[in-house]
N, CA, C and O atoms as CSV, one atom per row, in Angstrom:
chain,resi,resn,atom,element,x,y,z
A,1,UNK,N,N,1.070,44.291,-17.685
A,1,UNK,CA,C,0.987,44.811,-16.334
A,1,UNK,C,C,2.233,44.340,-15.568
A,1,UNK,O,O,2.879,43.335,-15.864
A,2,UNK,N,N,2.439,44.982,-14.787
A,2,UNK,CA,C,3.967,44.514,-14.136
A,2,UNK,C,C,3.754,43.739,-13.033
A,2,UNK,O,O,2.682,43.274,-12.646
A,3,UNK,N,N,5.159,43.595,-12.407
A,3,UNK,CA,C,4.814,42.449,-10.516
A,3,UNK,C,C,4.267,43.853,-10.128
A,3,UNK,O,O,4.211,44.918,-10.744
A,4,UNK,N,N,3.801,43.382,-8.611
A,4,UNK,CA,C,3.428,43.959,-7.595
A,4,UNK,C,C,3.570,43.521,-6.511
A,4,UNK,O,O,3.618,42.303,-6.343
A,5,UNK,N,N,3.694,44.547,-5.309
A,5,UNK,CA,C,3.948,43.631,-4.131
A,5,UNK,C,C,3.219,43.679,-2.947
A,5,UNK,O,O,2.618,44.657,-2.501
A,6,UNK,N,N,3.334,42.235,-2.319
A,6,UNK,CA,C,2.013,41.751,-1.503
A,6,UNK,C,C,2.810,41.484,-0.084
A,6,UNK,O,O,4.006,41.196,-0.131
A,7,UNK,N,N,2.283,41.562,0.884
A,7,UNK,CA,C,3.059,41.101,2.343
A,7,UNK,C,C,3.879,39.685,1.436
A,7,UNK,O,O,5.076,39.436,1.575
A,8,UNK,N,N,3.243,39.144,0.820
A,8,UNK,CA,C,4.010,37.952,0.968
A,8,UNK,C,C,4.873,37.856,-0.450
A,8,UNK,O,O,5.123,36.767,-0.967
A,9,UNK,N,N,5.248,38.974,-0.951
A,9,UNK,CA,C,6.484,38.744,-1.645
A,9,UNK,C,C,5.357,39.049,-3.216
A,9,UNK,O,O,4.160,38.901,-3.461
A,10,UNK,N,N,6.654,39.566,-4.029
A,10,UNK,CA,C,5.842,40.330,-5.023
A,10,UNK,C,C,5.507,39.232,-6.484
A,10,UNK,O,O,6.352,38.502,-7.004
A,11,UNK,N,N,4.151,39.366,-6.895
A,11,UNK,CA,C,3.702,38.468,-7.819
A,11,UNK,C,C,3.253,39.556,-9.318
A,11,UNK,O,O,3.178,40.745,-9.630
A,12,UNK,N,N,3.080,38.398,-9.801
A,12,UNK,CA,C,2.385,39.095,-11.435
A,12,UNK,C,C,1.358,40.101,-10.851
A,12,UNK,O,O,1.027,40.044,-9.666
A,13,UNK,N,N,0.770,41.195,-11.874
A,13,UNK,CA,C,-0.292,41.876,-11.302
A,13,UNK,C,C,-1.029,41.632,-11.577
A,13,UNK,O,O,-1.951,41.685,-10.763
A,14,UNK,N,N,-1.296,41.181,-12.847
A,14,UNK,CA,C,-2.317,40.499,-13.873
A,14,UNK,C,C,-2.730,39.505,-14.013
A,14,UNK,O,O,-3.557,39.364,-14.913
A,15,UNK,N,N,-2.379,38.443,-13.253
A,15,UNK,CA,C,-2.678,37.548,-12.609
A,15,UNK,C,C,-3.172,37.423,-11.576
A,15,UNK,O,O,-3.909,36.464,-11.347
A,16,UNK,N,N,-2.873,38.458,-10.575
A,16,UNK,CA,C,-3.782,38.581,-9.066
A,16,UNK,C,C,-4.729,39.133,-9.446
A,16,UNK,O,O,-5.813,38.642,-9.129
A,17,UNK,N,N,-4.713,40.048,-10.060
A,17,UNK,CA,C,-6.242,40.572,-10.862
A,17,UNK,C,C,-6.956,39.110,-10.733
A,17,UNK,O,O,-7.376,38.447,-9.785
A,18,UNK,N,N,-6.912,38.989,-11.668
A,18,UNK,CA,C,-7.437,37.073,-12.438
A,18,UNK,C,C,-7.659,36.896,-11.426
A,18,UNK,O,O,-8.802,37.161,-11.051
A,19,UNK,N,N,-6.707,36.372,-10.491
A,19,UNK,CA,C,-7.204,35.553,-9.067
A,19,UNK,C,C,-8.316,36.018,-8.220
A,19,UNK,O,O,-9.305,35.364,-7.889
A,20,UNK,N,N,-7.992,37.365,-7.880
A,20,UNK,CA,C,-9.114,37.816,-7.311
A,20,UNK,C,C,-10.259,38.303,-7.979
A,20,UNK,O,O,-10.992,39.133,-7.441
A,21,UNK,N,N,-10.543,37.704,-9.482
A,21,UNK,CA,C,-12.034,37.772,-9.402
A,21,UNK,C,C,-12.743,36.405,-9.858
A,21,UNK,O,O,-13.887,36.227,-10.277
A,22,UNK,N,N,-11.765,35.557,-9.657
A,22,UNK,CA,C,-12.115,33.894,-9.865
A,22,UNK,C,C,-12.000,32.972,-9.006
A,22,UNK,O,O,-12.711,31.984,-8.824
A,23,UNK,N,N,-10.672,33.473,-8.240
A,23,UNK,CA,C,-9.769,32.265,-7.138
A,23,UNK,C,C,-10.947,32.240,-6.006
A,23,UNK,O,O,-11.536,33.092,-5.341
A,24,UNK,N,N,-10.985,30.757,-6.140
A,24,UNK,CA,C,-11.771,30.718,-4.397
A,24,UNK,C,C,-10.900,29.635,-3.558
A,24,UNK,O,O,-10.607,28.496,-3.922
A,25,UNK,N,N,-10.554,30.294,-2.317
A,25,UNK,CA,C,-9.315,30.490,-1.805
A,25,UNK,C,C,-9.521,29.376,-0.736
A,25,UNK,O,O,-8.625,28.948,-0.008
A,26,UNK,N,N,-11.164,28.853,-0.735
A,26,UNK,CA,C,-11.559,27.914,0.228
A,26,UNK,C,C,-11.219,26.299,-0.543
A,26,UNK,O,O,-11.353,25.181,-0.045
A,27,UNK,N,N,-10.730,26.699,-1.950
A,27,UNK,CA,C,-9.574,25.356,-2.435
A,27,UNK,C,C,-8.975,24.877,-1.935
A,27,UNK,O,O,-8.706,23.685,-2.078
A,28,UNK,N,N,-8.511,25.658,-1.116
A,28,UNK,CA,C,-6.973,25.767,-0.459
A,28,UNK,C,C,-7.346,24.658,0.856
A,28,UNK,O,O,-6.795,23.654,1.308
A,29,UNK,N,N,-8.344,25.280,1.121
A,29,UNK,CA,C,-9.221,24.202,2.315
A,29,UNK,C,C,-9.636,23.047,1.993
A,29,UNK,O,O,-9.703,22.250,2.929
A,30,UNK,N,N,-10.065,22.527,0.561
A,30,UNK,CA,C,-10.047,21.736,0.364
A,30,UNK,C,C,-8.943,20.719,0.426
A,30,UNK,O,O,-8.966,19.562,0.846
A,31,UNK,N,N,-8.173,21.285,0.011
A,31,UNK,CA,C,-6.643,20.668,-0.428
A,31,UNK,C,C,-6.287,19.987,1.192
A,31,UNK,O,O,-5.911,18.820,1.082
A,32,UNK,N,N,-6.319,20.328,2.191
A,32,UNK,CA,C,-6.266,20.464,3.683
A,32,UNK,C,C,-6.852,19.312,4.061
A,32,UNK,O,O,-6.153,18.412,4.527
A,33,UNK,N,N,-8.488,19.134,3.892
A,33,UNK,CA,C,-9.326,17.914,4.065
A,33,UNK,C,C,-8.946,16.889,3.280
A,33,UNK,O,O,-9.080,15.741,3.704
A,34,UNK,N,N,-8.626,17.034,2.522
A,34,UNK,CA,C,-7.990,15.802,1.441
A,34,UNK,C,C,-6.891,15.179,2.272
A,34,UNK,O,O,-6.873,14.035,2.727
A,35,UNK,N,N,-6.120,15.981,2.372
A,35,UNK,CA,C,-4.311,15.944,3.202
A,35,UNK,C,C,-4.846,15.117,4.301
A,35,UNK,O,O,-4.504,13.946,4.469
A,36,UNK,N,N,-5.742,15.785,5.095
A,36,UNK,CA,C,-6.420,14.895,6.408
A,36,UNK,C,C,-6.684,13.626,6.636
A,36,UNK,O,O,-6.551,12.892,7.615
A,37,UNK,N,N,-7.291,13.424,4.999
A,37,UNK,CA,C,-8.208,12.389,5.209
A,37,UNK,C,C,-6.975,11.135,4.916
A,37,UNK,O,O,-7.049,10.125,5.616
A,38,UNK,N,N,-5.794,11.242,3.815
A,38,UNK,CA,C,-4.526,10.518,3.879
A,38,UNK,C,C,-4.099,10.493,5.090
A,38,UNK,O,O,-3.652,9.454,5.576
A,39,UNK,N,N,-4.158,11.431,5.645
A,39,UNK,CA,C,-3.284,11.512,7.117
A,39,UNK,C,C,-3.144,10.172,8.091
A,39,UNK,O,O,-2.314,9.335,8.446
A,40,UNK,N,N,-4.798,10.623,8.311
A,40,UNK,CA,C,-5.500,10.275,9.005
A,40,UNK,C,C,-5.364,8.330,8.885
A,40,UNK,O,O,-4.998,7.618,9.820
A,41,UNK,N,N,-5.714,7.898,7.678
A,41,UNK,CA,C,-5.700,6.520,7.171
A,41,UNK,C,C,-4.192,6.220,7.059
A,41,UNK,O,O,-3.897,5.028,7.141
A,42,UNK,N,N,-3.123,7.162,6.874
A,42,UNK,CA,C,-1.704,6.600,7.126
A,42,UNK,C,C,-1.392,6.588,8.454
A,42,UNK,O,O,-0.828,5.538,8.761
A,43,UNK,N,N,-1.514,7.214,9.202
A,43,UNK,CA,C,-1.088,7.458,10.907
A,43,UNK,C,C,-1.648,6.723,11.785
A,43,UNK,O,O,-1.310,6.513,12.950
A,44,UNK,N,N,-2.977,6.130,10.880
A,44,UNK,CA,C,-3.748,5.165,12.489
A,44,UNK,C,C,-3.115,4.033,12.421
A,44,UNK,O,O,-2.737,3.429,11.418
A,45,UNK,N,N,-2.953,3.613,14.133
A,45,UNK,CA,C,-2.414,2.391,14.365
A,45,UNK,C,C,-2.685,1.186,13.573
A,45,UNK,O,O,-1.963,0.281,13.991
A,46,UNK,N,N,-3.445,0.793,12.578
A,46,UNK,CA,C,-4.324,0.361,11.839
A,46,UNK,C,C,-3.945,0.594,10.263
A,46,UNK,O,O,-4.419,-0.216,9.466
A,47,UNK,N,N,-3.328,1.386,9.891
A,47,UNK,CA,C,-3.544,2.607,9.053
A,47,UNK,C,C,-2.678,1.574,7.724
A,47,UNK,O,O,-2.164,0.473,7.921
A,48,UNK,N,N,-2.718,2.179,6.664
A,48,UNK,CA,C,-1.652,1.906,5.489
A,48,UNK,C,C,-0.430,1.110,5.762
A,48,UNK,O,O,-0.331,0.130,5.024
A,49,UNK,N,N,0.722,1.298,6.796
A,49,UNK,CA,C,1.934,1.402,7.063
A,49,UNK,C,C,1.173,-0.166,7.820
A,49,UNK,O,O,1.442,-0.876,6.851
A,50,UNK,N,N,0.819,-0.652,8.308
A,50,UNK,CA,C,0.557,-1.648,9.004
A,50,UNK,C,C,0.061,-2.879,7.558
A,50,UNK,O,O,0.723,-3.842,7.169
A,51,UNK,N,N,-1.095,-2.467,7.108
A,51,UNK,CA,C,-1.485,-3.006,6.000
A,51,UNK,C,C,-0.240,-3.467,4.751
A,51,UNK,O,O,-0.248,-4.481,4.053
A,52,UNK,N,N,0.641,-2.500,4.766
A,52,UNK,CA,C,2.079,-2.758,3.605
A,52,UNK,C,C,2.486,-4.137,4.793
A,52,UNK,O,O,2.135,-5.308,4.653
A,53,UNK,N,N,3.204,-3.639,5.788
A,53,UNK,CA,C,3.465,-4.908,7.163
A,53,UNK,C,C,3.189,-6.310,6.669
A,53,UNK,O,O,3.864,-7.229,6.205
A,54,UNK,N,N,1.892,-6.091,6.966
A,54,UNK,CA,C,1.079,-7.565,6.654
A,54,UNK,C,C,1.307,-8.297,5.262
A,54,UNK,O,O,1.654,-9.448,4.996
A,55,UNK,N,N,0.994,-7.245,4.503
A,55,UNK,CA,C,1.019,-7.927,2.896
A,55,UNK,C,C,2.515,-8.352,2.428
A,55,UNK,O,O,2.834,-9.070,1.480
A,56,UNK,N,N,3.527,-7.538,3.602
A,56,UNK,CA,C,4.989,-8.167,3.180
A,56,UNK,C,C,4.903,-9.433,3.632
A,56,UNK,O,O,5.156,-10.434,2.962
A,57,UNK,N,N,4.440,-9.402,5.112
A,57,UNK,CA,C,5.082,-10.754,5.665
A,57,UNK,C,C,4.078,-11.777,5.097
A,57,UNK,O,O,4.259,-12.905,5.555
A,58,UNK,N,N,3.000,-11.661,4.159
A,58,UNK,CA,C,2.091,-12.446,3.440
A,58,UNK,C,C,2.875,-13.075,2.280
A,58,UNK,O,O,3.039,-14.283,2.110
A,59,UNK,N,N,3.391,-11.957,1.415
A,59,UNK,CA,C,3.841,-12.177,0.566
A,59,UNK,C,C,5.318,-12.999,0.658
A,59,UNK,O,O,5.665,-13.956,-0.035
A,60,UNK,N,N,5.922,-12.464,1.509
A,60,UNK,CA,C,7.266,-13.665,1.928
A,60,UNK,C,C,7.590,-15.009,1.862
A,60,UNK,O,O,8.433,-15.779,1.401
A,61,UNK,N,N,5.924,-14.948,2.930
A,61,UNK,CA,C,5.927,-16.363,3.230
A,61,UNK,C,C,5.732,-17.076,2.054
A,61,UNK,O,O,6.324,-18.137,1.859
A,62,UNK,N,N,4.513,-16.318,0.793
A,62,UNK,CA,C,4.144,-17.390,0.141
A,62,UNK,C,C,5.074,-17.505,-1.058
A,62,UNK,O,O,5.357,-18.599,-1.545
A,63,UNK,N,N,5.624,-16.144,-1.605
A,63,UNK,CA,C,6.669,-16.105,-2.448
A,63,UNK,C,C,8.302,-16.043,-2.373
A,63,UNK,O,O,9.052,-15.886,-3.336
A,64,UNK,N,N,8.717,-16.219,-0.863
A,64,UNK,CA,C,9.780,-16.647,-0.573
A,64,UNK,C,C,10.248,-17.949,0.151
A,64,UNK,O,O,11.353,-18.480,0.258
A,65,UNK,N,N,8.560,-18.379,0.771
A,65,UNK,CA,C,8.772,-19.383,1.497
A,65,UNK,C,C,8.858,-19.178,2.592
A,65,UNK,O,O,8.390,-20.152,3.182
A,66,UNK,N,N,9.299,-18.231,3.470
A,66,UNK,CA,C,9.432,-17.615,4.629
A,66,UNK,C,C,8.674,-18.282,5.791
A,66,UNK,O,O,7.691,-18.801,5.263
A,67,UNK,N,N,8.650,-18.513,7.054
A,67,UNK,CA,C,7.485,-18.883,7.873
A,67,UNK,C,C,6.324,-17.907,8.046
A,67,UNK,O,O,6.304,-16.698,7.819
A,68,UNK,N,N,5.592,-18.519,8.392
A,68,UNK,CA,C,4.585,-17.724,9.052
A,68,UNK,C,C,5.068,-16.617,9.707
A,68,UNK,O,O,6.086,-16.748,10.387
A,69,UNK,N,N,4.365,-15.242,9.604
A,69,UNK,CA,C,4.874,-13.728,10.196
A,69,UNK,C,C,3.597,-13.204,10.735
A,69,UNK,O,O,3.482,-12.422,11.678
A,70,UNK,N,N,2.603,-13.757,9.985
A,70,UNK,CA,C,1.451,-13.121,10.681
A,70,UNK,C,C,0.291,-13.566,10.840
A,70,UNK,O,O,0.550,-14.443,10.016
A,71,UNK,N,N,-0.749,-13.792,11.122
A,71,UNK,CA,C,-2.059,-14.699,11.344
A,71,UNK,C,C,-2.591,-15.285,9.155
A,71,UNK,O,O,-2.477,-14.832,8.016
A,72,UNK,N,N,-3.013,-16.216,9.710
A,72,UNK,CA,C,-3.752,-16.648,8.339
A,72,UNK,C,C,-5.537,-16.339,8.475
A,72,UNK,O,O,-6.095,-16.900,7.531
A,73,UNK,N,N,-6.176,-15.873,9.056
A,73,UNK,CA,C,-7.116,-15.876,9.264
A,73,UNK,C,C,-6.640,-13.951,8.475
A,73,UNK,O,O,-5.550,-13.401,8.321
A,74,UNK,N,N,-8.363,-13.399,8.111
A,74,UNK,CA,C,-8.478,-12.290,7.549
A,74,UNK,C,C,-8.256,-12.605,6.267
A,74,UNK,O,O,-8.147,-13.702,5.720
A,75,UNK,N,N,-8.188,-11.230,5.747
A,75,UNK,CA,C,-8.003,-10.862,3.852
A,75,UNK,C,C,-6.663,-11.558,3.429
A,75,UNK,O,O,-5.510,-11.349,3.808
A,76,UNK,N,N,-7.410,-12.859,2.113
A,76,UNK,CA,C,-6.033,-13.086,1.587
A,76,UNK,C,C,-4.940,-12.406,1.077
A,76,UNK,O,O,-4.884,-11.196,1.297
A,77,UNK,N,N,-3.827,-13.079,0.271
A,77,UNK,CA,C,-2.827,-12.173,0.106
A,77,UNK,C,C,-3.619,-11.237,-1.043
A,77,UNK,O,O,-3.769,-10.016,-0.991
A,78,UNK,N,N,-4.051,-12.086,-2.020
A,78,UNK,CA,C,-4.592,-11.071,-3.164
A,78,UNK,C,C,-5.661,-10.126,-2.547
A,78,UNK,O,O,-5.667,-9.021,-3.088
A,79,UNK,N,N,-6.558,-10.287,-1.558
A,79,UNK,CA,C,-7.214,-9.484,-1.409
A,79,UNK,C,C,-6.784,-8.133,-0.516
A,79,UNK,O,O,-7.487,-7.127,-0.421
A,80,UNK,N,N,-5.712,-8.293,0.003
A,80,UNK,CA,C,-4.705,-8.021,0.686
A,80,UNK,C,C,-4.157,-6.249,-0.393
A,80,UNK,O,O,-4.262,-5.057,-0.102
A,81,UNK,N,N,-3.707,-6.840,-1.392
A,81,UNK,CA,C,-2.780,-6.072,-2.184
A,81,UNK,C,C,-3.972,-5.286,-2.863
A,81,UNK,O,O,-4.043,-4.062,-2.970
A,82,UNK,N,N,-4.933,-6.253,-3.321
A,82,UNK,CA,C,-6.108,-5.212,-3.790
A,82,UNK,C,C,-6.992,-3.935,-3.243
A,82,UNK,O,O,-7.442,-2.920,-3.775
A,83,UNK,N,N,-7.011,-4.362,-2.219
A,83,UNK,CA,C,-7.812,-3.053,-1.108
A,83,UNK,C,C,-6.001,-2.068,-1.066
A,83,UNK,O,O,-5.905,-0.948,-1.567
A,84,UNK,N,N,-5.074,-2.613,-0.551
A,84,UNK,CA,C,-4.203,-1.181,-0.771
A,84,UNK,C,C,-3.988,-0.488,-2.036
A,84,UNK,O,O,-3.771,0.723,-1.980
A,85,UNK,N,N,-4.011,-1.001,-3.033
A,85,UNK,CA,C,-3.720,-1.096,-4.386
A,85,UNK,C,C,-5.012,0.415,-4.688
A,85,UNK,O,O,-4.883,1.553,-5.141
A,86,UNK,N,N,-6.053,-0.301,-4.207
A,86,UNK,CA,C,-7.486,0.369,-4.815
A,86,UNK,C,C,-7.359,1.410,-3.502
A,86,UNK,O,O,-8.391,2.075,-3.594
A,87,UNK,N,N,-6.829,1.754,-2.659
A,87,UNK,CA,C,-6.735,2.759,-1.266
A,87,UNK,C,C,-5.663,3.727,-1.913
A,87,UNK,O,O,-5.918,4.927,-1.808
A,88,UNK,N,N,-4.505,3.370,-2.563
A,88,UNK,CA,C,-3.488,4.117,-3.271
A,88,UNK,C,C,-4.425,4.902,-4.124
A,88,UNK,O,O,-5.050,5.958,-4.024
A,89,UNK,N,N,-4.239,3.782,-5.165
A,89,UNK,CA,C,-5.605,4.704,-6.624
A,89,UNK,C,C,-6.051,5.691,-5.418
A,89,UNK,O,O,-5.252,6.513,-4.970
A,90,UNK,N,N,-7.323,5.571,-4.936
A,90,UNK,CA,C,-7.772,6.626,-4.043
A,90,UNK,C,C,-7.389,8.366,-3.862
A,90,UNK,O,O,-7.651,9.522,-4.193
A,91,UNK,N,N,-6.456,7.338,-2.953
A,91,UNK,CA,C,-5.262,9.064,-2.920
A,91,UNK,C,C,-4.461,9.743,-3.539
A,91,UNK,O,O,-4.216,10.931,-3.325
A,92,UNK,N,N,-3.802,8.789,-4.673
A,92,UNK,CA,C,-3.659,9.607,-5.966
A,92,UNK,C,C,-4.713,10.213,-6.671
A,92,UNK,O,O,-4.477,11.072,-7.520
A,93,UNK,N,N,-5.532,9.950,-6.475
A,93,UNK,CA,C,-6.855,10.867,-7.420
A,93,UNK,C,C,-6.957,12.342,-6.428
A,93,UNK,O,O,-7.133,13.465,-6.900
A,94,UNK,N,N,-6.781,11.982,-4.790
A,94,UNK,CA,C,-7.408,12.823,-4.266
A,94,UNK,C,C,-6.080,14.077,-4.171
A,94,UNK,O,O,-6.235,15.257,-3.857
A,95,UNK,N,N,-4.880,13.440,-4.518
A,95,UNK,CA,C,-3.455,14.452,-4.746
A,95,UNK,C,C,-3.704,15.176,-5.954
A,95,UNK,O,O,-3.500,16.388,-6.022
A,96,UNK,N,N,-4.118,14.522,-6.872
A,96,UNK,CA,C,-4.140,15.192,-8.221
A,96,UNK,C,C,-5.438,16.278,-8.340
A,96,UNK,O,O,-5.489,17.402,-8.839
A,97,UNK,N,N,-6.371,15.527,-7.724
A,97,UNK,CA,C,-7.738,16.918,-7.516
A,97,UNK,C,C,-6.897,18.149,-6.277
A,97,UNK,O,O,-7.453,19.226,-6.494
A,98,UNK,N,N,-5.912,18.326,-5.229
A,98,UNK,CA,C,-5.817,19.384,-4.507
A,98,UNK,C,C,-4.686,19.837,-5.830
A,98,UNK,O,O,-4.809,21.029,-6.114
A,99,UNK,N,N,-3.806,19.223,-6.527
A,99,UNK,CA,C,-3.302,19.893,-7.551
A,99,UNK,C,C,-3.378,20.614,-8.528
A,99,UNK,O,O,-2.577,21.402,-9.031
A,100,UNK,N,N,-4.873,20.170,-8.908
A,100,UNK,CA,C,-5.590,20.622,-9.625
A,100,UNK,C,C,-6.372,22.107,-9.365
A,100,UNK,O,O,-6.724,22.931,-10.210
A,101,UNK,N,N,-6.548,22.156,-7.561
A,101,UNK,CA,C,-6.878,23.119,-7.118
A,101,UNK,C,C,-5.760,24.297,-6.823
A,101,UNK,O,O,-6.263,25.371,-6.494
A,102,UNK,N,N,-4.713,24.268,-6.871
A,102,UNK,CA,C,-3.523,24.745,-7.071
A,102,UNK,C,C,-2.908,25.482,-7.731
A,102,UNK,O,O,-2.274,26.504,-7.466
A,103,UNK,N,N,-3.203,24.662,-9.095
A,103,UNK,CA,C,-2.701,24.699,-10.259
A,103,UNK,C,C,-3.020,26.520,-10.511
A,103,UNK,O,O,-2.085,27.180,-10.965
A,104,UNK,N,N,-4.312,27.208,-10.201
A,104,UNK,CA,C,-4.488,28.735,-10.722
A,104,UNK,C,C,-3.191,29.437,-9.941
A,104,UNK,O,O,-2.628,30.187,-10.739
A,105,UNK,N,N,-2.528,29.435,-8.623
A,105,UNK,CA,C,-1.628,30.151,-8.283
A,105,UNK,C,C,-0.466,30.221,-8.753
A,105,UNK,O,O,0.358,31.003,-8.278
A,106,UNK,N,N,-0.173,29.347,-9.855
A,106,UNK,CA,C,1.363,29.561,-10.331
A,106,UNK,C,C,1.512,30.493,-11.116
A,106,UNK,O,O,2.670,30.876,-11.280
A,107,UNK,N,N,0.345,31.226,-11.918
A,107,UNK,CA,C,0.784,31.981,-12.480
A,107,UNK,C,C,1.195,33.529,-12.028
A,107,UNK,O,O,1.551,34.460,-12.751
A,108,UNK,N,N,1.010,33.483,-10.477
A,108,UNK,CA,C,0.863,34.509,-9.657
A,108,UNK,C,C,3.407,34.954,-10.270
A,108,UNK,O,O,4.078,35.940,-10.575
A,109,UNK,N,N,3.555,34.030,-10.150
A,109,UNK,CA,C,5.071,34.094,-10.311
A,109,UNK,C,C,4.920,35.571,-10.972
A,109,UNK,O,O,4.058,36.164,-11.620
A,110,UNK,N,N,6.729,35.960,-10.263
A,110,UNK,CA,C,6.217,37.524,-10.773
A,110,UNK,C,C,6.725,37.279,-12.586
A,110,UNK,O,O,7.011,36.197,-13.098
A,111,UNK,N,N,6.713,38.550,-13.223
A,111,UNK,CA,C,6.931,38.213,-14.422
A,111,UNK,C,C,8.771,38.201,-14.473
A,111,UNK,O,O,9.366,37.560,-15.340
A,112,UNK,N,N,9.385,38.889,-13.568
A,112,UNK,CA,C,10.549,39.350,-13.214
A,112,UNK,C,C,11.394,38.041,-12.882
A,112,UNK,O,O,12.619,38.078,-12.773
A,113,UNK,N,N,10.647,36.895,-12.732
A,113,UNK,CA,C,11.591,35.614,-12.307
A,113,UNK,C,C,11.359,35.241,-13.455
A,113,UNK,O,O,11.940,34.162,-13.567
A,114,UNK,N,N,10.644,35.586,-14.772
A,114,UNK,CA,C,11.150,34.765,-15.758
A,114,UNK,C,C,12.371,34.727,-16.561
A,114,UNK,O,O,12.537,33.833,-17.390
């Protein structure tokens, strides 16, 4: 079957076939809530980017010697690296599941770019 063309630029035909009687397009939405939910835990004042912060100036002090940078009270250093460590894992799983949801549109490529 040959490309065909769509407002948004021309794809396989035989493959949009495929898509449209399998693709559920509310993936796509998924992929979105996922994105959010990283977002969301990187951007808060609170968030990831603060947590790396801490565990540097943790780690400095104790493996460079450095002074004190930030309170000693809260999560030690190891427990520190473990909750981001196990928060990473997390969102790599949750990148690789919207990839996964993804993954059916590539074959949309027309056959003409091969």
């Amino acid at each position: 079957m040959p490309d065909t063309d769509t407002p948004y630029g021309r794809v396989d035909a035989e493959a949009l076939q495929v898509l449209q009687e399998t693709f559920d397009t509310t993936a796509i939405l998924r992929a979105v809530d996922q994105l959010d939910v990283i977002r969301a835990r990187c951007c808060d004042p609170a968030g990831l980017r603060d947590d790396l912060l801490r565990l540097h100036g943790m780690a400095h002090t104790v493996i460079n010697g450095a002074a004190l940078s930030c309170s000693t009270t809260g999560p030690t250093l190891v427990d520190q690296a473990e909750a981001i460590i196990e928060e990473l894992d997390d969102w790599i799983l949750l990148l690789k599941q919207a990839v996964c949801e993804l993954r059916p549109l590539e074959p949309l490529r027309p056959r003409s770019d091969w």
